[in-house]
C-alpha positions in Angstrom: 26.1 -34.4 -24.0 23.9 -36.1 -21.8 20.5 -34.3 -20.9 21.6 -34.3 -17.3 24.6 -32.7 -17.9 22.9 -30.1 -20.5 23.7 -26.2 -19.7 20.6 -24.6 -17.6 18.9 -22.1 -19.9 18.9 -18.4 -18.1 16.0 -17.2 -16.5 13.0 -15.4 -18.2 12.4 -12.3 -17.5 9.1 -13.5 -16.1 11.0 -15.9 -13.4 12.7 -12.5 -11.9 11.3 -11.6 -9.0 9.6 -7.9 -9.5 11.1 -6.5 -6.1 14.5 -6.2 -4.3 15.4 -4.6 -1.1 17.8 -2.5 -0.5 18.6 1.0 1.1 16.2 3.9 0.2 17.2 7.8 -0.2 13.9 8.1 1.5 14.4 6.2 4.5 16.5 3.2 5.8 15.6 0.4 3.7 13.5 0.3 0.9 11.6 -1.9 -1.9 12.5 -1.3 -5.6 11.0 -2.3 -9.0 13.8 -5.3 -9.7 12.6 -4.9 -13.8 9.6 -2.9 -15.4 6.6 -3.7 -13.4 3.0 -3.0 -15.1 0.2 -1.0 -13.9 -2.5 -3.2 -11.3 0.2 -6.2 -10.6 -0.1 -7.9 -7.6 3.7 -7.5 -5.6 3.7 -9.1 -2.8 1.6 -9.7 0.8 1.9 -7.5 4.0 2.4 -10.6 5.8 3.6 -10.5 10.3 1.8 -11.5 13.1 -1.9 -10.9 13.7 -2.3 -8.6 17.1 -4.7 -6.4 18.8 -5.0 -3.2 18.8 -4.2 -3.5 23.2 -0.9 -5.6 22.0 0.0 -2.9 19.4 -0.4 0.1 22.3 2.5 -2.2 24.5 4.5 -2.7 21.6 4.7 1.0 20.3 7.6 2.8 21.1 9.9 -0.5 21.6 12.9 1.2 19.8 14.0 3.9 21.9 15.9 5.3 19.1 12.8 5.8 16.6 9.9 5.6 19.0 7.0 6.5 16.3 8.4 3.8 13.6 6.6 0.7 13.5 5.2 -1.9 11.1 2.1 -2.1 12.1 -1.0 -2.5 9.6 -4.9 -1.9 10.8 -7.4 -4.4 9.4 -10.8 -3.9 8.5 -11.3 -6.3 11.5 -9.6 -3.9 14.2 -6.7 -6.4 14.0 -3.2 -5.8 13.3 -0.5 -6.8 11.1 2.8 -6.6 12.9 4.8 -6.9 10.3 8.1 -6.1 12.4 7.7 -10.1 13.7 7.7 -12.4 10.8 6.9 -10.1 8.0 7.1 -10.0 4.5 9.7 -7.8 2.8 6.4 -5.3 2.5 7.2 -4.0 5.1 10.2 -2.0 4.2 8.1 -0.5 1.5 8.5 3.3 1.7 5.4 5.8 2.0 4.8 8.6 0.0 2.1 11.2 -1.1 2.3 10.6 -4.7 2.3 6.8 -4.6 2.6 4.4 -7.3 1.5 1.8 -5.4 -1.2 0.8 -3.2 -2.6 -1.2 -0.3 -5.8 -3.6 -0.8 -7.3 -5.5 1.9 -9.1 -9.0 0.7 -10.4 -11.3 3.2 -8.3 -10.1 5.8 -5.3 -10.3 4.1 -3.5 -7.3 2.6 -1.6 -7.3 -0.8 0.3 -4.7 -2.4 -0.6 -3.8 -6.2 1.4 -1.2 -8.3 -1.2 1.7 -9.3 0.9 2.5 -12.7 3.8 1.1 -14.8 7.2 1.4 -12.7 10.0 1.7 -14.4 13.1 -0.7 -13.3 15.2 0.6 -10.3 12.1 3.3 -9.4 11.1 3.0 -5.3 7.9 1.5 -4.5 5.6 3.4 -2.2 2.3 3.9 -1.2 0.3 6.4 1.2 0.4 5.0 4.5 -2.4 7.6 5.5 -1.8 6.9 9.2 -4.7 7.8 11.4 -4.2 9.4 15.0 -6.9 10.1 17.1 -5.1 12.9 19.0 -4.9 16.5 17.3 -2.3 17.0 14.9 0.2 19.3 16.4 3.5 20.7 15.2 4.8 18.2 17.1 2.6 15.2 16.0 3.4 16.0 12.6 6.9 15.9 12.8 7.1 12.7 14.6 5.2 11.2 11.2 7.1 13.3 9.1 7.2 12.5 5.0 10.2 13.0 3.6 8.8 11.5 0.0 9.8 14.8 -1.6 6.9 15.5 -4.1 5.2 18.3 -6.0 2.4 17.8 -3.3 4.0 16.3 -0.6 2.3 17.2 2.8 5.4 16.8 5.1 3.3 14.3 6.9 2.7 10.3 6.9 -0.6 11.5 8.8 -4.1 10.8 6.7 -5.4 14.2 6.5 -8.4 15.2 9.5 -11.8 14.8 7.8 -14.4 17.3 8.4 -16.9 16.3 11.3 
């Protein structure tokens, strides 16, 4: 057997990519641990295009169907990641109040790092602590509503109101 025409040896585990995407009991798509993923690993980028906060205000609400759903990310900067127009598969990471995942900003760039071991086939997640500066009504809340199902879950993608 020639070496050109020698069988391919099988992936390594560490060749497999750590994520897939796929649909999520939480909500509509969702990013899952593709094999055992260890605690502080770096997943993947939040990657779309860079906006303002003025662009984000005229693009909110595009989908009349699901007017409060968007994949939007606020920088340090004031910018925005839209990750709706060219993003990474990050964005169809799921939030949740008990994450096991989190966000980190680094030079203006944001990365997703698991906060614990996953377990293969677990949902990723993170808190997306969304800030409004309106009150949080009823109303408000429901619009933002968690549906992450933990012990502590606070029915609400909403950051909680600090104290002023």
């Amino acid at each position: 057997m020639s070496a050109s025409s020698k069988p391919k040896s099988a992936p390594t585990p560490a060749d497999k990519p750590y994520i897939i995407v796929r649909n999520s009991p939480i909500h509509g798509r969702g990013v899952f641990a593709a094999r055992k993923i260890p605690a502080d690993t770096l997943l993947i980028e939040y990657e779309g295009e860079r906006i303002s906060e003025k662009e984000a205000s005229r693009r909110m609400g595009a989908d009349p169907e699901n007017p409060f759903h968007t994949f939007f990310f606020s920088l340090e900067s004031g910018k925005l990641i839209d990750g709706g127009d060219n993003g990474s598969d990050a964005r169809w990471i799921n939030h949740a109040c008990e994450p096991n995942c989190e966000a980190r900003e680094e030079k203006g760039r944001v990365y997703i790092y698991s906060l614990r071991d996953i377990k293969k086939g677990e949902e990723l997640n993170y808190d997306y602590g969304l800030v409004l500066d309106e009150r949080y009504t009823k109303k408000v809340k429901k619009n933002y509503e968690c549906r992450c199902g933990a012990p502590t879950c606070r029915h609400t993608m909403l950051a909680p109101k600090k104290n002023r």
